[in-house]
N, C-alpha and C positions, 0 to 999 in steps of 0.2 A: 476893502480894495476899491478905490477908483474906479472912473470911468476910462480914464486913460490906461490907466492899468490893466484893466478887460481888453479895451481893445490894440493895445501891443501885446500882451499874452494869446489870441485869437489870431492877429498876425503873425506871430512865430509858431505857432501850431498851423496857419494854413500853409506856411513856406515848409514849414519844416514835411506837412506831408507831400507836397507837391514835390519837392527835390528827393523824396525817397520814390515816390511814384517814377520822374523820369529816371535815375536810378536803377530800379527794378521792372521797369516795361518790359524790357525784350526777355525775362526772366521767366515769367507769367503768360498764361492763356488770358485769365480774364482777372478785371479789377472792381472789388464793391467797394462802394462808400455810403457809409452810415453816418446818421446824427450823432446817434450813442452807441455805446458796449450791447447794452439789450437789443436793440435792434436786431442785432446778429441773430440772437437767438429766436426770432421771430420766422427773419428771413432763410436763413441756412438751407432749413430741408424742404422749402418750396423753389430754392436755385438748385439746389445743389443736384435733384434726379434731374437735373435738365444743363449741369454743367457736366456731368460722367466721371469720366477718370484726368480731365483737366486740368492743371493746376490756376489756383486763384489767389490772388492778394488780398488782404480786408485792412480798410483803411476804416475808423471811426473819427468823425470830424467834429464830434463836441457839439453839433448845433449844426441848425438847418441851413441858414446864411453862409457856413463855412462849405456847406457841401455843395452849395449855389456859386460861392466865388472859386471853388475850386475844379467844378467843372467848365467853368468860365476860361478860367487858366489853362486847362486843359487842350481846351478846343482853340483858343487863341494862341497858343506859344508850342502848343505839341505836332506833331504831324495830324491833321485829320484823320485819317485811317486810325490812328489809334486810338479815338474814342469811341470807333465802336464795339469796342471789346469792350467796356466798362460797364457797369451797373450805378445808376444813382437812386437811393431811397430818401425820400422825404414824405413827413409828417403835413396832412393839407391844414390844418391847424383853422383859425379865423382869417388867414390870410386869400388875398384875393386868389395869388397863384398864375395871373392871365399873362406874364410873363414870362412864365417856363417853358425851356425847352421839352419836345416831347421823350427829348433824351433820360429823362429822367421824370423819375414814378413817385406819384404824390398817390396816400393814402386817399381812399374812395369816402372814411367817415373821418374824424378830426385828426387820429391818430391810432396807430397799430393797437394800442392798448385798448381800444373799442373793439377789436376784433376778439379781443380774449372772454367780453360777459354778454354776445346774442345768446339766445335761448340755443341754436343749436350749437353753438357753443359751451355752453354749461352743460349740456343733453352731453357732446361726446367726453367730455372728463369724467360726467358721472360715470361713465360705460366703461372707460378706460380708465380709470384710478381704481373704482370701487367692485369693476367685473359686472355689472347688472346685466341679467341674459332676462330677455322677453320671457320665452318660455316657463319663467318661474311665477306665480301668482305672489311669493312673498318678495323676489324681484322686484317688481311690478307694483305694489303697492308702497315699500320703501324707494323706487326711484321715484315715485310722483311726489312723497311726502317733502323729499329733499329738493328735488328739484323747483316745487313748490315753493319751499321754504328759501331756495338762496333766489328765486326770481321775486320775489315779495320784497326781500330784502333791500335788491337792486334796486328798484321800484321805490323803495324808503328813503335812500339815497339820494333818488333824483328828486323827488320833494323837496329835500333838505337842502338840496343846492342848486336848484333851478333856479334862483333869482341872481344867486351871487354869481353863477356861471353865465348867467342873461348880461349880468353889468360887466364884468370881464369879457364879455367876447363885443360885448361896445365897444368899450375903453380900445380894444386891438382895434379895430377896424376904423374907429375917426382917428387914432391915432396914427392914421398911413394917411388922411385926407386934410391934417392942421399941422404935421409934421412935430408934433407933442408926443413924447410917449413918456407917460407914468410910469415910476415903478412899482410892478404889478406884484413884490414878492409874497407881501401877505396875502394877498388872493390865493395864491398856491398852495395853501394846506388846508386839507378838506375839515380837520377842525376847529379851525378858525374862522370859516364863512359857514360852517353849519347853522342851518336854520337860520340865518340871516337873510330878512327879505324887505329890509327898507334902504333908500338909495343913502337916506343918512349913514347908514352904516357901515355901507362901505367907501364914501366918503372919508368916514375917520381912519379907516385902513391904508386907505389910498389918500393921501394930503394932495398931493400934486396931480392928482385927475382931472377927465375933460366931461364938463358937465351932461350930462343925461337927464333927459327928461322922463314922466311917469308914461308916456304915450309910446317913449322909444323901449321902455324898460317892459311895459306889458308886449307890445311885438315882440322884443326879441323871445319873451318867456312862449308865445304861440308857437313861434318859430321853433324852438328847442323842443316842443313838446309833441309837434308831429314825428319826431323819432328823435328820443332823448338817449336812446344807449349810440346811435352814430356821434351827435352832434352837442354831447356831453363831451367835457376837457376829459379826455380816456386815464390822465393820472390819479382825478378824480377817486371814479373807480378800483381802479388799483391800490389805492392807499385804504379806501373804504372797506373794496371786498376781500382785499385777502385774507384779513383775519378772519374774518368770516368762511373759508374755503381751508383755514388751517384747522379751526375749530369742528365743523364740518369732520372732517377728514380725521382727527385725532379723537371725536366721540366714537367715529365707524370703528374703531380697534379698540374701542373699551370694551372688559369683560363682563362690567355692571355699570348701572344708571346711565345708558346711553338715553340720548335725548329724543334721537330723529330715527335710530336705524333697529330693527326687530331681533337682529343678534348682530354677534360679533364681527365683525368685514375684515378681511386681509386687504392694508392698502398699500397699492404701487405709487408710492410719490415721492417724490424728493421735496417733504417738507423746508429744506433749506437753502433750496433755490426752486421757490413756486413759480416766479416767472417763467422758467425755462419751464417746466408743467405746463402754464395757461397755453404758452405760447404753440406748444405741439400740437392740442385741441383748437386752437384759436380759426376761425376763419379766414377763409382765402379765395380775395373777390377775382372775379375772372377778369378784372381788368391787367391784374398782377402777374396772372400766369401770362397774359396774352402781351403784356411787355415782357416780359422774360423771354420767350420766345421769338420775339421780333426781334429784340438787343442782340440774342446769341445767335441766329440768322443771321444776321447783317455782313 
């Protein structure tokens, strides 16, 4: 597909949600909009004890740009009064962001899916998938092993793509100051830049990139490494750890040759939709509650 093609397909998805919005307004208590489908399942149960018995619409806008022109539209063609019933979620991604309204809520590290692998995040899945109670000494000694084990792992991870994610999050950001943007697709599979840490290389990935130097390319790698699980690309992650978190979790309910666990675990997971898993566990920065609150005030 074209370039043209993407973006008249993105203009008939932002028309098409915007005429169902005006539409459905007077229908509805309150309106979300999301980049993607997942999102939802991130967001839901940090709105939803704070929307009641309410009814609400959920709008998924495919991309962050779409949820940006659409609140745009909103507030220009709609009655004001009516966008303060709405909710916007967006991803802060490499993007500068200093042009958003505070109407809408930009992630506090690159994107939601950082929130699913802090350590206390891994800490309440174990607790909550696998049952571990303090009180038990063989508890206690199987949660450290594991927990151990999938933060080491994460920790592997970012080894392995801290460089290609240092020249990726270049590439975005001079790419908003030369009006150049490369397309980035092979950067986005974690095994394809693994272990990849010279700029020749990604180069030959990237044909159409905007030069980087070794000077900008070791900055940004300092940069990412003063806290590399926020300010790591969160899909990253996701594509890395989950198998990891399946395998995990599928040794804890073996009868024999378990790897990591001292006996057998009963586990509560929905191995077949883990994200909706991470996502219950995941952290929730008080910048998020405290726009939620405000919006639904208003």
């Amino acid at each position: 597909m074209g370039l043209l093609d993407i973006m008249e397909n993105e203009s008939d998805c932002i028309e098409s949600i915007f005429q169902s919005y005006i539409s459905s307004k007077s229908k509805k208590d309150i309106f979300l909009f999301f980049e993607g489908k997942d999102d939802f399942k991130y967001y839901v149960s940090r709105v939803s004890s704070h929307i009641g018995d309410k009814e609400y619409g959920v709008f998924h806008c495919n991309c962050k740009m779409n949820v940006l022109t659409i609140q745009e539209m909103i507030v220009n063609q709609a009655a004001i009064q009516d966008d303060k019933k709405n909710l916007y979620f967006i991803d802060r991604d490499y993007d500068s962001n200093e042009d958003i309204p505070d109407s809408i809520y930009i992630t506090s590290s690159y994107s939601i899916e950082n929130y699913y692998f802090t350590d206390s995040a891994i800490k309440r899945m174990l607790i909550g998938v696998v049952g571990f109670s303090e009180e038990s000494e063989e508890d206690s000694l199987d949660f450290k092993i594991v927990f151990d084990h999938i933060v080491n792992k994460r920790n592997e991870i970012i080894e392995e793509i801290i460089y290609a994610n240092a020249w990726y999050s270049l590439q975005i950001k001079k790419s908003k100051d030369c009006g150049k943007f490369p397309q980035m697709t092979p950067l986005k599979e974690y095994n394809v830049i693994k272990n990849l840490n010279q700029i020749c290389d990604f180069e030959r990935l990237v044909e159409d990139s905007i030069e980087i130097t070794e000077w900008e390319m070791n900055n940004a790698v300092e940069v990412l490494k003063t806290n590399p699980v926020n300010e790591i690309r969160g899909k990253y992650f996701t594509r890395a750890l989950t198998p990891i978190f399946r395998d995990i979790f599928q040794d804890a309910g073996k009868k024999n040759n378990r790897k990591l666990f001292s006996k057998k675990r009963k586990i509560h997971l929905n191995l077949s939709d883990i994200i909706c898993e991470l996502s219950a566990y995941a952290d929730t920065p008080p910048g998020l509650i405290s726009y939620i609150k405000e919006r639904l005030s208003a």
